[in-house]
PANU-752064 format. One record per residue (C-alpha): residue number from 0; y, x, z. Coordinates in pm, whole numbers, plus 32768, in hexadecimal, padded with zeros to 4 digits. Example, Ala and Ser with C-alpha at 12.3 -4.5 7.8 and 13.67 -1.06 7.14 Angstrom:
BEGIN
<site seq="0" c2="7E3E" c1="84CE" c3="830C"/>
<site seq="1" c2="7F96" c1="8557" c3="82CA"/>
// end
This chain:
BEGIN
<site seq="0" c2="AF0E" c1="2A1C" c3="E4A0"/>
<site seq="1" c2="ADCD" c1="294E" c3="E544"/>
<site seq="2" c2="AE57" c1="28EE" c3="E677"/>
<site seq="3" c2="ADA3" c1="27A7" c3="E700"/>
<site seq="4" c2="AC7E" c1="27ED" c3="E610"/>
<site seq="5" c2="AB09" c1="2826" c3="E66D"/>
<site seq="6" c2="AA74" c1="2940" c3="E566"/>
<site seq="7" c2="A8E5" c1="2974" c3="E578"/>
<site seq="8" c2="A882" c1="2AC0" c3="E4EB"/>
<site seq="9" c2="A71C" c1="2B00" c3="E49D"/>
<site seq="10" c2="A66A" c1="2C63" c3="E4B7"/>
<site seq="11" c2="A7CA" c1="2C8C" c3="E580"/>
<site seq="12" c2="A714" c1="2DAA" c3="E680"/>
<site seq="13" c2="A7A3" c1="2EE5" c3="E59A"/>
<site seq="14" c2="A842" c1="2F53" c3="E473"/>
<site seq="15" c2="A8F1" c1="2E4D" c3="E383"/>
<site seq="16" c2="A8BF" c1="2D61" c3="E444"/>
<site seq="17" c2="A92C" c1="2DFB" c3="E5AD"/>
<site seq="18" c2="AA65" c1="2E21" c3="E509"/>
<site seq="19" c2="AA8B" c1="2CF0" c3="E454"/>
<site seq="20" c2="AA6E" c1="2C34" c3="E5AB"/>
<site seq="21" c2="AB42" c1="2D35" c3="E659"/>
<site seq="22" c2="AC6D" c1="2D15" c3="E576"/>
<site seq="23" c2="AC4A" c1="2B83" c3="E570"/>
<site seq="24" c2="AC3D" c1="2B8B" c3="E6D4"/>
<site seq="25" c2="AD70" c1="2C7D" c3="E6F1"/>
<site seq="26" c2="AE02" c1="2B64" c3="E612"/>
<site seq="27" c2="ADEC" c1="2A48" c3="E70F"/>
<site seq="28" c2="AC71" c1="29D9" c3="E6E6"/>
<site seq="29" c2="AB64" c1="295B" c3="E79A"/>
<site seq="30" c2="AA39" c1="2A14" c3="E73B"/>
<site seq="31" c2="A8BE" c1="29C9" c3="E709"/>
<site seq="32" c2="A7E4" c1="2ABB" c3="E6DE"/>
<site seq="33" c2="A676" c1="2AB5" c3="E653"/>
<site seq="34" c2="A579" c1="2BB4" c3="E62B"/>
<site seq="35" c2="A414" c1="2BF7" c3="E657"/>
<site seq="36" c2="A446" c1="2D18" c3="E78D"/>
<site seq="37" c2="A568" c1="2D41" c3="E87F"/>
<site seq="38" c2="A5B7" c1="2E8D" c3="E96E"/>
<site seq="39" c2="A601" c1="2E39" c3="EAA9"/>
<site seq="40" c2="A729" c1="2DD4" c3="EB02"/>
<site seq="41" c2="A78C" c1="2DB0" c3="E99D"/>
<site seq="42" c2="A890" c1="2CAB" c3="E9EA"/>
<site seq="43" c2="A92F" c1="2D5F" c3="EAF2"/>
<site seq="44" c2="A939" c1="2E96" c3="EA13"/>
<site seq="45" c2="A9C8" c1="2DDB" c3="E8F6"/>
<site seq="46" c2="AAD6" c1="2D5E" c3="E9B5"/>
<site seq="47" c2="AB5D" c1="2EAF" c3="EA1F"/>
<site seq="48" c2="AC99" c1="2F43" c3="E99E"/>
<site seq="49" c2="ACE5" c1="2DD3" c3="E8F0"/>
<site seq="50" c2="AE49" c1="2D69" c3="E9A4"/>
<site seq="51" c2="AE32" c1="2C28" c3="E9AD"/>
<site seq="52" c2="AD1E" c1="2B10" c3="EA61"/>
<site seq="53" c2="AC4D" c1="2A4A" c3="E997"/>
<site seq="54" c2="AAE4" c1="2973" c3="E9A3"/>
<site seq="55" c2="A9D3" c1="2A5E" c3="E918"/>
<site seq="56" c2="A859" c1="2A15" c3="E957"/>
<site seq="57" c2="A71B" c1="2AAC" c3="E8B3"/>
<site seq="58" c2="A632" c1="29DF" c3="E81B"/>
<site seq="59" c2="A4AD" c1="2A74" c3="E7C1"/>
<site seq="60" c2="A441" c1="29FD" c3="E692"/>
<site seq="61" c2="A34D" c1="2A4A" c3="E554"/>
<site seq="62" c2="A417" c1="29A6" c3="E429"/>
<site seq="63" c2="A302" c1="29DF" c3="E350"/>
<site seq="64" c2="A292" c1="28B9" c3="E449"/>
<site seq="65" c2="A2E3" c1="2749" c3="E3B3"/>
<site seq="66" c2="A2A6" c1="269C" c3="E51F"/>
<site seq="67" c2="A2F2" c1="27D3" c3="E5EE"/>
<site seq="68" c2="A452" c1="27D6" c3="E509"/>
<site seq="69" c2="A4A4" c1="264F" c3="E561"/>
<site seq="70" c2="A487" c1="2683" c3="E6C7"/>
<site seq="71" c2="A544" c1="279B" c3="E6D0"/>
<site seq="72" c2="A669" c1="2706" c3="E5F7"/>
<site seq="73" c2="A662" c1="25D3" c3="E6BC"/>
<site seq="74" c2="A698" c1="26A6" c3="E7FB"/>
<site seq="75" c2="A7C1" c1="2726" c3="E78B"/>
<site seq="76" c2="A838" c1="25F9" c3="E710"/>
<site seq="77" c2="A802" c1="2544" c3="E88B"/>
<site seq="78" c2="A89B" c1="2683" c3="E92A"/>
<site seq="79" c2="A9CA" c1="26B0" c3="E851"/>
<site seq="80" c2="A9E6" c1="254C" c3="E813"/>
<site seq="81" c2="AA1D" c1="25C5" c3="E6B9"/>
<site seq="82" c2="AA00" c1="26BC" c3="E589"/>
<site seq="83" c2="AB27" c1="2741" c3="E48B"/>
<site seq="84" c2="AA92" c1="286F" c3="E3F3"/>
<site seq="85" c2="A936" c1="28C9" c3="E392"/>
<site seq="86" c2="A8EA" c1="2A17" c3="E336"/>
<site seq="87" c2="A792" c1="2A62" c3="E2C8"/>
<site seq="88" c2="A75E" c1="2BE9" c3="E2D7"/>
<site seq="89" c2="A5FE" c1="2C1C" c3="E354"/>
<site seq="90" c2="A532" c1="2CE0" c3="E269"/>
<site seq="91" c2="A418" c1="2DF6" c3="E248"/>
<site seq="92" c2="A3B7" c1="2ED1" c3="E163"/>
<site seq="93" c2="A270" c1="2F8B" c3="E100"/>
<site seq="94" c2="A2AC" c1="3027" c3="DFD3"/>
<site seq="95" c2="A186" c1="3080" c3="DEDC"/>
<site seq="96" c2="A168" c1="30A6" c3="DD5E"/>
<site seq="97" c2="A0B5" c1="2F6B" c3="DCE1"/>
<site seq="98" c2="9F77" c1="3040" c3="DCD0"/>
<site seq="99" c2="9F52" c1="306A" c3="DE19"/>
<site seq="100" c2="9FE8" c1="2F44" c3="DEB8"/>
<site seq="101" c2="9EF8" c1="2E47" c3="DF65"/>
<site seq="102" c2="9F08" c1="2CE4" c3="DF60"/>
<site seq="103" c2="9F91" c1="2CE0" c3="E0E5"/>
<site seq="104" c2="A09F" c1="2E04" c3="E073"/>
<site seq="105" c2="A164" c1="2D0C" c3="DF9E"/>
<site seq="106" c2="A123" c1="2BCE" c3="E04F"/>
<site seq="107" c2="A177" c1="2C3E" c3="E186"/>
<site seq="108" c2="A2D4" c1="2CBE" c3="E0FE"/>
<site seq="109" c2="A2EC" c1="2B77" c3="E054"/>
<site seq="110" c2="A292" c1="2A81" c3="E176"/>
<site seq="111" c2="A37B" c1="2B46" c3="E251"/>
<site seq="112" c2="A4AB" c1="2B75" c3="E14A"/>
<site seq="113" c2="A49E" c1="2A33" c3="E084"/>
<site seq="114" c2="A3DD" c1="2956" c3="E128"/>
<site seq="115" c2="A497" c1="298A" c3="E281"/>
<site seq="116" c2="A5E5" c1="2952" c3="E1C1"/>
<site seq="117" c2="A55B" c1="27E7" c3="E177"/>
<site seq="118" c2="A4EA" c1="27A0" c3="E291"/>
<site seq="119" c2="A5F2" c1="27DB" c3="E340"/>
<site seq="120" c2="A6B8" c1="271F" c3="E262"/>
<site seq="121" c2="A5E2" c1="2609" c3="E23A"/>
<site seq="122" c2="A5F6" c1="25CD" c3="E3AD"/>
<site seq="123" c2="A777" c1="25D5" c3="E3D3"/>
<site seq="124" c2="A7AD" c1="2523" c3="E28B"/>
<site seq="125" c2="A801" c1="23BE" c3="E310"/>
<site seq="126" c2="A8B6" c1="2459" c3="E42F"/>
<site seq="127" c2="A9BA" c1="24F4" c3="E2E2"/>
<site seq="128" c2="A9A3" c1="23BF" c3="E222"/>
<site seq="129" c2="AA19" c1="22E3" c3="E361"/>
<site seq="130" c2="AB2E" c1="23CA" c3="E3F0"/>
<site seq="131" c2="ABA4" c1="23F7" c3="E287"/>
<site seq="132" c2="ABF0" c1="2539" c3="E2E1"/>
<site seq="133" c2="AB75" c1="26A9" c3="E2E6"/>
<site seq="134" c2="AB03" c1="27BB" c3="E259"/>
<site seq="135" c2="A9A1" c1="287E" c3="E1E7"/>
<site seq="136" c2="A997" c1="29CF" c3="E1AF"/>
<site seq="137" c2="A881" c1="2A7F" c3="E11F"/>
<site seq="138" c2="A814" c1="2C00" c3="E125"/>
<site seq="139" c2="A7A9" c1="2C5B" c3="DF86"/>
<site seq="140" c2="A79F" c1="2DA0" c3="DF13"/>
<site seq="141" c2="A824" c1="2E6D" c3="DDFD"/>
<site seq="142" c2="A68B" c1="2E87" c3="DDD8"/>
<site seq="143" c2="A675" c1="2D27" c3="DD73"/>
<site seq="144" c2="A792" c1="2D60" c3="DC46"/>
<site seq="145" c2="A701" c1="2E8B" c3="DBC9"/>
<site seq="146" c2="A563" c1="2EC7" c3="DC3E"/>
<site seq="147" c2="A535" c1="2FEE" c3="DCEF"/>
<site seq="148" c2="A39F" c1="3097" c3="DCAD"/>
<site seq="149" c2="A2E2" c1="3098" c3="DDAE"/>
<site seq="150" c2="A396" c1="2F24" c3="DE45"/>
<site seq="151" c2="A2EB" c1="2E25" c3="DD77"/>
<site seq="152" c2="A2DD" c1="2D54" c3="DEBB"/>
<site seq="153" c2="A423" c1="2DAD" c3="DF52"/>
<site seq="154" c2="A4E4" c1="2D8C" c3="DDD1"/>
<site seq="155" c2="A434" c1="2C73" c3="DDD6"/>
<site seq="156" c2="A485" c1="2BC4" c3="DF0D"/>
<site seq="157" c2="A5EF" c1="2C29" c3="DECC"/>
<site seq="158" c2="A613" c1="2B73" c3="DD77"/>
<site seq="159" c2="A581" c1="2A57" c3="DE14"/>
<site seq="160" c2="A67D" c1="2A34" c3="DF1E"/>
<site seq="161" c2="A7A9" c1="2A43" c3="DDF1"/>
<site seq="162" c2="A6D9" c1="2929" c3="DD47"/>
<site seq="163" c2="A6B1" c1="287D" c3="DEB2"/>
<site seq="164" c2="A813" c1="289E" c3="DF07"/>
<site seq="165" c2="A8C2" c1="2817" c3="DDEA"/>
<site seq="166" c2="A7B1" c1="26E2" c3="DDE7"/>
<site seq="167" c2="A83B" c1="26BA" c3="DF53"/>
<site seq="168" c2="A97E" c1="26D4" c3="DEE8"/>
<site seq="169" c2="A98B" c1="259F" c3="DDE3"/>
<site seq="170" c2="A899" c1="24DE" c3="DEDF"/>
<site seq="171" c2="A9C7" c1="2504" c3="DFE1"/>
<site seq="172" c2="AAFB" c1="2538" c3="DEF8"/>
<site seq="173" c2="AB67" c1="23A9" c3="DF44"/>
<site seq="174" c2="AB30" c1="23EE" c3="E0BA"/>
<site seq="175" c2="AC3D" c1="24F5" c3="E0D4"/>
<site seq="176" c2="AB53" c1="25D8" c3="E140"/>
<site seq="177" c2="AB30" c1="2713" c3="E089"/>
<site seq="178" c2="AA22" c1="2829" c3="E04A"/>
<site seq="179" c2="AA3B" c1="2986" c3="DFBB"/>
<site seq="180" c2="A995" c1="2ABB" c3="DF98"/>
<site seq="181" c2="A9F3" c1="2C27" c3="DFEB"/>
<site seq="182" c2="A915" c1="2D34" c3="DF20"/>
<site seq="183" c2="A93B" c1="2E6A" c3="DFDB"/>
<site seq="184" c2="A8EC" c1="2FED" c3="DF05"/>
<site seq="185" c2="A8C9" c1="30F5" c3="DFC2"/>
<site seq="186" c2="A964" c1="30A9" c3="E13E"/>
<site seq="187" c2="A938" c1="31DF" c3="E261"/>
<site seq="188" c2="A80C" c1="313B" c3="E341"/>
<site seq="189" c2="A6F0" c1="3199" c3="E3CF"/>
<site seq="190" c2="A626" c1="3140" c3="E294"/>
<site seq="191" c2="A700" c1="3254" c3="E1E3"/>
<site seq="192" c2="A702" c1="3355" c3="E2DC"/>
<site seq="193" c2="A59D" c1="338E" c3="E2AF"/>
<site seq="194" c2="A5EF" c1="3406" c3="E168"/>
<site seq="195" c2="A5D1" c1="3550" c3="E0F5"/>
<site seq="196" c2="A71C" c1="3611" c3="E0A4"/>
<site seq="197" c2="A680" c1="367E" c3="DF6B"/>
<site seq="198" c2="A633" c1="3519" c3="DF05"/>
<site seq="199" c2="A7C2" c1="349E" c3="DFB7"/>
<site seq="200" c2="A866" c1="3570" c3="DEB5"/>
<site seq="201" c2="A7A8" c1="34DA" c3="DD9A"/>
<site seq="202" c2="A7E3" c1="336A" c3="DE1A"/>
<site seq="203" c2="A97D" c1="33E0" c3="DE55"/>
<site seq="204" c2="A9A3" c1="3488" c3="DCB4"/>
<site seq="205" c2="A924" c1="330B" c3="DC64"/>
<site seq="206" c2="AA89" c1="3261" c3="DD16"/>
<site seq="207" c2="ABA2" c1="32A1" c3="DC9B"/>
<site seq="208" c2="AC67" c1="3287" c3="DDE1"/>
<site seq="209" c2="AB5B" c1="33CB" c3="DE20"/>
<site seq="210" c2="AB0A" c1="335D" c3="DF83"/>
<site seq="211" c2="AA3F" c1="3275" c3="E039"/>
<site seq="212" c2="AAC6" c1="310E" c3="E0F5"/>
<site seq="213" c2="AADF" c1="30E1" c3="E280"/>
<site seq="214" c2="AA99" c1="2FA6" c3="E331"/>
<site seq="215" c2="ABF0" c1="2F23" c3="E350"/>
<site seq="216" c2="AC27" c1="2F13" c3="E1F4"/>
<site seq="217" c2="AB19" c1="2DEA" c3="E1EA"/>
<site seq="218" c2="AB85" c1="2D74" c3="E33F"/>
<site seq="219" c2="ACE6" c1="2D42" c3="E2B7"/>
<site seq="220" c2="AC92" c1="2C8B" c3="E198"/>
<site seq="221" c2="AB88" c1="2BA6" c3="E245"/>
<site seq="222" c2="ACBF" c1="2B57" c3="E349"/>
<site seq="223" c2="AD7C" c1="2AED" c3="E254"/>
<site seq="224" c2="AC8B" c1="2A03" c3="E18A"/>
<site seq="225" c2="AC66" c1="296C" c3="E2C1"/>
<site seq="226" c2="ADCC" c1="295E" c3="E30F"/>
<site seq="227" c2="AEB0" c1="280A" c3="E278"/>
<site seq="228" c2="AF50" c1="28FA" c3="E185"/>
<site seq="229" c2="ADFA" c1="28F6" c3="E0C3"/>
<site seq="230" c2="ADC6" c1="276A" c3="E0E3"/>
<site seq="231" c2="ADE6" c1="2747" c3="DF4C"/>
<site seq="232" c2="AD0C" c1="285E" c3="DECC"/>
<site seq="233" c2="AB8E" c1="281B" c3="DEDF"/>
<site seq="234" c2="AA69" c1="28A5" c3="DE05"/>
<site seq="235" c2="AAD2" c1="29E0" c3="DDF4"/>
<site seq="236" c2="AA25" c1="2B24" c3="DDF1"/>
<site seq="237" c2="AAEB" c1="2C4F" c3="DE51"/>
<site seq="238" c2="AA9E" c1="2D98" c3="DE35"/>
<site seq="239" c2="AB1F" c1="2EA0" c3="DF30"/>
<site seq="240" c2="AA91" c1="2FD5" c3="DEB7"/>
<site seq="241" c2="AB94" c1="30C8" c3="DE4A"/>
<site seq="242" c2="AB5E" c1="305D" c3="DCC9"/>
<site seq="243" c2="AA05" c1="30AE" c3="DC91"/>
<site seq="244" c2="A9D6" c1="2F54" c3="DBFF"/>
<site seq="245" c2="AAE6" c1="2F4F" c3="DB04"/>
// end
């Protein structure tokens, strides 16, 4: 579905976004990959088990950064030669009721969640509008549709990436290039294994499916936004969270 496209995934080291670029690279990508930290040998790694040979390379970035984010984006841009698919899914989180949260608590969340989104867009915006092509992904949360206590900053930062994708969206609509948002519930990661089992099974009586996500189930719908079959939907927000929104 993206063969001969280049897809940059952000926060792309683990979870949502591991998979995310693992699927779209099992789908015929090229694959960009930002994040603050890298294992060693995390390309190597990453390309085990995938059957097929493709251009991967790592790029160390802070996209809370404006500057740091342009060089980064321009880097890819000179060693791809291009960029189809932009999927913004770096985020933190450091929960706190309002109370108790600090002034760096929420706008740390929100320089890294929101403000990374931007930049990352900003800097790859007249590379869209030219090729007239492509697609922008971004990472919400079911958090942002509903609030969740104890995420001011992280609700917030996730509403703010609905509002900031379907500005993007009109802003490119004419340039065939399209931009959508994915709001994930509950999805099996390491954020949720920390859980409790206790506090699982009261999170799992709220979904009616009764059971939490896995990663492909975003990966699968980020591969096809970015695919051709989604070139005439734009501004959406979908949920994939077992119906806890509904």
């Amino acid at each position: 579905m993206l063969t001969g496209k280049v897809c940059v995934i952000t926060g792309g080291t683990r979870g949502i976004g591991y998979r995310i670029a693992e699927r779209m690279a099992e789908n015929g990508a090229d694959i960009a990959i930002i994040a603050r930290n890298f294992k060693e040998n995390f390309v190597e790694s990453f390309k085990e088990g995938l059957e097929r040979d493709f251009r991967i390379r790592s790029y160390k970035c802070d996209v809370s950064n404006f500057e740091e984010t342009k060089e980064t984006m321009d880097s890819i841009i000179k060693d791809f030669g291009q960029i189809d698919v932009l999927v913004n899914n770096a985020g933190i989180v450091k929960d706190k009721l309002i109370l108790s949260m600090k002034e760096d608590d929420f706008d740390d969340v929100m320089n890294v969640n929101l403000k990374g989104a931007f930049n990352t867009i900003r800097h790859t915006f007249s590379h869209f509008a030219k090729r007239r092509a492509g697609s922008i992904i971004n990472i919400s949360s079911v958090s942002g549709l509903l609030g969740t206590a104890g995420q001011a900053n992280y609700a917030s930062s996730k509403a703010g990436l609905i509002g900031l994708t379907k500005t993007v969206a009109r802003e490119l609509a004419q340039r065939g290039v399209t931009c959508n948002a994915i709001a994930p519930g509950f999805i099996e990661t390491d954020m949720t294994n920390v859980l409790s089992d206790k506090l699982k099974e009261t999170y799992i009586e709220q979904i009616p499916m009764k059971k939490f996500g896995k990663t492909d189930d975003i990966a699968n719908l980020a591969v096809f936004l970015a695919s051709d079959s989604a070139r005439y939907i734009t501004g959406e927000v979908i949920r994939v969270d077992g119906g806890l929104c509904m």
